[in-house]
DRENMAR-366965 format. One record per residue (C-alpha): y, z, x; residue in one letter; residue number from 1. Coordinates in nm, 2 decimals. Example, Ala and Ser with C-alpha at 12.3 -4.5 7.8 and 13.67 -1.06 7.14 Angstrom:
// residues 2
  north     up   east residu num
  -0.45   0.78   1.23      a   1
  -0.11   0.71   1.37      s   2
// end
This chain:
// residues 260
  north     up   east residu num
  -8.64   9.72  -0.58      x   1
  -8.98   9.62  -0.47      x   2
  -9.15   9.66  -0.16      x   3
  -9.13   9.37   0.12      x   4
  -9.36   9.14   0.06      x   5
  -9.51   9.07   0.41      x   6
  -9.82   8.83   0.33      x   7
  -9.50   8.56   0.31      x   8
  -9.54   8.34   0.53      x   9
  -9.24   8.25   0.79      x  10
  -9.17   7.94   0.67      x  11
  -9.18   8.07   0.30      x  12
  -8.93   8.27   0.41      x  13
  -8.70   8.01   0.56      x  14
  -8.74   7.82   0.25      x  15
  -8.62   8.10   0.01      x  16
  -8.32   8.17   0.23      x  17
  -8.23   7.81   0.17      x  18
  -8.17   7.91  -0.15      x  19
  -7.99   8.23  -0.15      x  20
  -7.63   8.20  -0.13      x  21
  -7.50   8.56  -0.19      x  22
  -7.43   8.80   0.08      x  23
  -7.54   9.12  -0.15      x  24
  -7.86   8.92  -0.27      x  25
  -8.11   9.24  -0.24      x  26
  -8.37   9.00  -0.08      x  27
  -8.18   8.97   0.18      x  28
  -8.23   9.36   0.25      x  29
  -8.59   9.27   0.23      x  30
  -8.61   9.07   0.44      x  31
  -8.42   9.20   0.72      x  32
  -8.69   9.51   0.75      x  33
  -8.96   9.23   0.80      x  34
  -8.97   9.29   1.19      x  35
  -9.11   8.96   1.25      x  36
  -8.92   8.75   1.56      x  37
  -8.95   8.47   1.36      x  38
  -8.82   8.59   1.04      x  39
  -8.56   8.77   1.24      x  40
  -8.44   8.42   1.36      x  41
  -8.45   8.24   1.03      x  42
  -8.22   8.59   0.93      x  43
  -7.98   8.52   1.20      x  44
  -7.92   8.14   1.11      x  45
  -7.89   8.23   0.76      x  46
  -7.55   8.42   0.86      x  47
  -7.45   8.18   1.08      x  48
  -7.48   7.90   0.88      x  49
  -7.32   8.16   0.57      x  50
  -7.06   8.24   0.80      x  51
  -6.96   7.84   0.87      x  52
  -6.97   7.75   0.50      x  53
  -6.71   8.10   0.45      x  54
  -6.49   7.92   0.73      x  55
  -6.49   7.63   0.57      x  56
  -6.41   7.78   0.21      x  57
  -6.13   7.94   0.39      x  58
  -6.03   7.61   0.51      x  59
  -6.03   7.43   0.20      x  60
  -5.82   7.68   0.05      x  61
  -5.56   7.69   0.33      x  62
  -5.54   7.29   0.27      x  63
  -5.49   7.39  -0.09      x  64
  -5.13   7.54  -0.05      x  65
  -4.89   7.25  -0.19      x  66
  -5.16   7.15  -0.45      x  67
  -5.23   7.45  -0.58      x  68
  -4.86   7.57  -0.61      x  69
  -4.82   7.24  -0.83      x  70
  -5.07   7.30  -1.03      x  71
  -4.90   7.67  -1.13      x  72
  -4.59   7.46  -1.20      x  73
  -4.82   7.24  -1.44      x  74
  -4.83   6.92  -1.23      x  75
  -5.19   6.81  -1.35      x  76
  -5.28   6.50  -1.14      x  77
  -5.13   6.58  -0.81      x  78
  -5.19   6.27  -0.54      x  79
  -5.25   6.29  -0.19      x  80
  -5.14   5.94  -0.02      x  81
  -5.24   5.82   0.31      x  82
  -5.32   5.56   0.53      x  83
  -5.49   5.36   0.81      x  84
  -5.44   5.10   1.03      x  85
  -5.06   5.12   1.07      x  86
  -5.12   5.03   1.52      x  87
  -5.37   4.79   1.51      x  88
  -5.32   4.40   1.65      x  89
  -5.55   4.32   1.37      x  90
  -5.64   4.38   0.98      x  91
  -5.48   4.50   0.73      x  92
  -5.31   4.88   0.67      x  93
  -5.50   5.00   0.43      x  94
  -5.39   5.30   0.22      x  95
  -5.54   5.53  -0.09      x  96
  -5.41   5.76  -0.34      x  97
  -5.66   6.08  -0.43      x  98
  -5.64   6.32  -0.71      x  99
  -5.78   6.63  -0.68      x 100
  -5.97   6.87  -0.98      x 101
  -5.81   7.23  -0.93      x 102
  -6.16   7.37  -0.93      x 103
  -6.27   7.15  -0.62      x 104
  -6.53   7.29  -0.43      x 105
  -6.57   7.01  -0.15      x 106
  -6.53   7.13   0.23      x 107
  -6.57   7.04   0.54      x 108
  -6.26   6.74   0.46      x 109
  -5.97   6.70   0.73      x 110
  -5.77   6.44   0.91      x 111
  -6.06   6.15   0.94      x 112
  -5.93   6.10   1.30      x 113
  -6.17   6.44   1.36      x 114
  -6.43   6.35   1.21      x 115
  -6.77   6.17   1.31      x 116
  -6.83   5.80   1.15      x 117
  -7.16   6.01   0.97      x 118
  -6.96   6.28   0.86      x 119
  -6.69   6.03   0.70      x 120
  -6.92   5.86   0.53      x 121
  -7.07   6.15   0.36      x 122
  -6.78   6.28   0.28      x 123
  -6.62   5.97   0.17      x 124
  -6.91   6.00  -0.08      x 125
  -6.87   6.36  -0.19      x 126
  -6.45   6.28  -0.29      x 127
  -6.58   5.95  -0.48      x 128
  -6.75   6.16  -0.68      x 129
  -6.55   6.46  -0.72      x 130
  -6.19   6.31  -0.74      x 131
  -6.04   6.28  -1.10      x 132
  -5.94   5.95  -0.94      x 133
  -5.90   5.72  -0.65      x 134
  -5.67   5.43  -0.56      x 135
  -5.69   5.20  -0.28      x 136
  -5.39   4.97  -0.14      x 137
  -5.46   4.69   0.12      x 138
  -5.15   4.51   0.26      x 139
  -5.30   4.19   0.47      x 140
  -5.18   4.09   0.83      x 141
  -4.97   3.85   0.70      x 142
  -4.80   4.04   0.44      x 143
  -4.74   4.25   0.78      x 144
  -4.60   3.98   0.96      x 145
  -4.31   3.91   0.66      x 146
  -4.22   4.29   0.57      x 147
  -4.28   4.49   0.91      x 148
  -4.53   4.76   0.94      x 149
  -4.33   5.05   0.77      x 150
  -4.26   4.83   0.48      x 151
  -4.62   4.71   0.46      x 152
  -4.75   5.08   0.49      x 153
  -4.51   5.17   0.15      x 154
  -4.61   4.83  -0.02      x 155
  -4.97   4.91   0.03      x 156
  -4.95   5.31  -0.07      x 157
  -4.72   5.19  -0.41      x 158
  -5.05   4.98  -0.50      x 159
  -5.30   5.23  -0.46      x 160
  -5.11   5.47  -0.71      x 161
  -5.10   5.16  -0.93      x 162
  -5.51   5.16  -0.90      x 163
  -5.54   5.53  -0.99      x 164
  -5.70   5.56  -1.38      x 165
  -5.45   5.89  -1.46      x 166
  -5.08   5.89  -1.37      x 167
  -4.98   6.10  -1.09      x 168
  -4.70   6.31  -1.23      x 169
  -4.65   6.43  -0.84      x 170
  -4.72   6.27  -0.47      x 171
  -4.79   6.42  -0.17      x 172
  -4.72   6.15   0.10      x 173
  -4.82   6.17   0.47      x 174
  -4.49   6.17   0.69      x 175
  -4.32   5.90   0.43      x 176
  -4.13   5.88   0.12      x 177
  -4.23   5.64  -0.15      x 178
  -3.94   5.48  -0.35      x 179
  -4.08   5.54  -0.71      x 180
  -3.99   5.76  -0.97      x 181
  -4.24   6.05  -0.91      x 182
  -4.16   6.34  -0.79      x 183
  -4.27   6.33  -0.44      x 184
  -4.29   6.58  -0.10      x 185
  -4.37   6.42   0.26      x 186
  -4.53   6.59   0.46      x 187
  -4.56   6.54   0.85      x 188
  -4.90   6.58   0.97      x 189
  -5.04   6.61   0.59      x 190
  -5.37   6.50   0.66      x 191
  -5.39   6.86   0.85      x 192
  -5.21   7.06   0.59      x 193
  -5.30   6.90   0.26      x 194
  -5.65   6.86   0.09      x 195
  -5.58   6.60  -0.09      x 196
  -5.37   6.38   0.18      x 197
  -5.70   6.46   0.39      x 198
  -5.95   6.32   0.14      x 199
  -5.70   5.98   0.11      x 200
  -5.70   5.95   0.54      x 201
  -6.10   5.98   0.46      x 202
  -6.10   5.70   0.17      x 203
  -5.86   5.50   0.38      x 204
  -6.03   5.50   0.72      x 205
  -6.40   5.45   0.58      x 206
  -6.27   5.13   0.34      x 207
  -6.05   5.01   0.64      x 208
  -6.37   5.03   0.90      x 209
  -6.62   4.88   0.63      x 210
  -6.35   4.59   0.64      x 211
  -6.33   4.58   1.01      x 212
  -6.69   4.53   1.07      x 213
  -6.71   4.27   0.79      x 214
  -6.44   4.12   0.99      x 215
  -6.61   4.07   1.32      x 216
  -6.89   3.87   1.15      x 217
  -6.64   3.63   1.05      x 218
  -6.41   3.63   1.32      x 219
  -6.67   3.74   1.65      x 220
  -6.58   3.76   2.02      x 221
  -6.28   4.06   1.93      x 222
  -6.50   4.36   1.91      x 223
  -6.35   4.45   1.57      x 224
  -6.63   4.63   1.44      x 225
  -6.63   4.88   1.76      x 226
  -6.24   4.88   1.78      x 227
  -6.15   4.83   1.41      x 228
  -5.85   4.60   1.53      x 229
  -5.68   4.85   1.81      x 230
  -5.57   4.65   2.14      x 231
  -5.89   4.75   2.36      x 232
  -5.96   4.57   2.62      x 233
  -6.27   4.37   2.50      x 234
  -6.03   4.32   2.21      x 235
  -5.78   4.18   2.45      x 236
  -6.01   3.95   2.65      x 237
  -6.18   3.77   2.31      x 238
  -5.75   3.74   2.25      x 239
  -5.72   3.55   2.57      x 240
  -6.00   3.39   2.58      x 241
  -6.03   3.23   2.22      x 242
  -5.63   3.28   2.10      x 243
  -5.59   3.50   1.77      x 244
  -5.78   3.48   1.44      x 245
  -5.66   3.44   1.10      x 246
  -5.64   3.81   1.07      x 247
  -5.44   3.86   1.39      x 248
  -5.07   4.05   1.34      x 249
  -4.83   3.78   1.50      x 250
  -4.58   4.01   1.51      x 251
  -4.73   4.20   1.71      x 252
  -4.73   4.24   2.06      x 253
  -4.93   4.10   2.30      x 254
  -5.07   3.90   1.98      x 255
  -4.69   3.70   1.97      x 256
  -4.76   3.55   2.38      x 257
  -5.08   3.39   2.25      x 258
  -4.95   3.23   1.90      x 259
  -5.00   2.86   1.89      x 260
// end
């Protein structure tokens, strides 16, 4: 092992932690007996920011319980379903299927609901990339109006299997069961216990706001792109004030008391 190599600078340093990964590196030990504050600091982040990417591992791998245990029973192209937009007085519900590799190495995903518009986005990215596949279902307001929200939700979750490229030889469905014949598990709350129910609220909620703000270009004066649809009050004020838009639920309550 050589000597610490004190003519780096502190910022050389901070770059070559960026690129040490491994706890037992032996630069590491190296660097902790440079006694500069400065690199003492850079030191400290380095764990910190280790010790949040181990959490997060840890995470991933908790969320990895029903997939994993499928996979051991040779499931190959287990799918997490979700969806979005199942409250809203406006839009439709929009739902996607997601299947996982078993040597995925994405963290940081969870119920969408927690995460920041930023953080979506990115990660909506990251499970485009790494999925093996991803389907997308999108049930309209009207389509709403005829079958009833529950019905809507199953229609729109039956067409994003039908988008995936592989067949799913098993589903994992948030809180409903699908009637198809694929063996299937619902699971309440899923988009906090499942990977790959988490990555589908993610692809649901990101395609579902995308549409929303596309929305309130057409249809202004609602607030969609803030609100995405949900009954707030500048949402209810463009309602009374200029009736309900061609995207409007009419089943819907208050949405009904202002149908022409």
């Amino acid at each position: 092992m050589t000597q610490p190599n004190k003519k780096k600078s502190i910022s050389e340093i901070k770059e070559l932690l960026k690129t040490i990964t491994d706890e037992k590196d032996e630069r590491l030990a190296l660097i902790a007996q440079d006694e500069r504050l400065g690199v003492q600091k850079a030191l400290v982040s380095w764990k910190k920011a280790r010790q949040k990417i181990k959490e997060a591992e840890e995470e991933r791998d908790r969320m990895l319980v029903y997939e994993k245990a499928l996979w051991e029973r040779e499931f190959h192209y287990v799918a997490g379903i979700d969806e979005v937009g199942r409250g809203p007085l406006a839009g439709p519900v929009v739902t996607a299927s997601v299947v996982l590799p078993p040597d995925v190495s994405l963290v940081g995903i969870r119920d969408s609901k927690k995460l920041s518009v930023s953080k979506r986005e990115k990660l909506y990215e990251e499970i485009m990339d790494a999925a093996v596949s991803v389907g997308i279902g999108v049930v309209d307001a009207a389509q709403i109006d005829e079958l009833n929200i529950l019905q809507a939700t199953k229609a729109a979750m039956k067409k994003s299997i039908e988008q995936l490229t592989v067949q799913p030889d098993y589903l994992l469905v948030d809180a409903l069961e699908l009637p198809l014949p694929i063996p299937q598990t619902s699971i309440i709350k899923g988009d906090a216990t499942s990977l790959s129910i988490a990555a589908a609220s993610i692809i649901a909620k990101v395609t579902r706001d995308r549409m929303m703000t596309e929305y309130d270009e057409l249809y202004p004066g609602y607030g969609f792109s803030k609100n995405a649809g949900y009954g707030t009050q500048e949402h209810l004020n463009g309602l009374k004030n200029q009736g309900p838009s061609p995207i409007h639920r009419y089943s819907f309550s208050p949405v009904t008391q202002y149908k022409k």
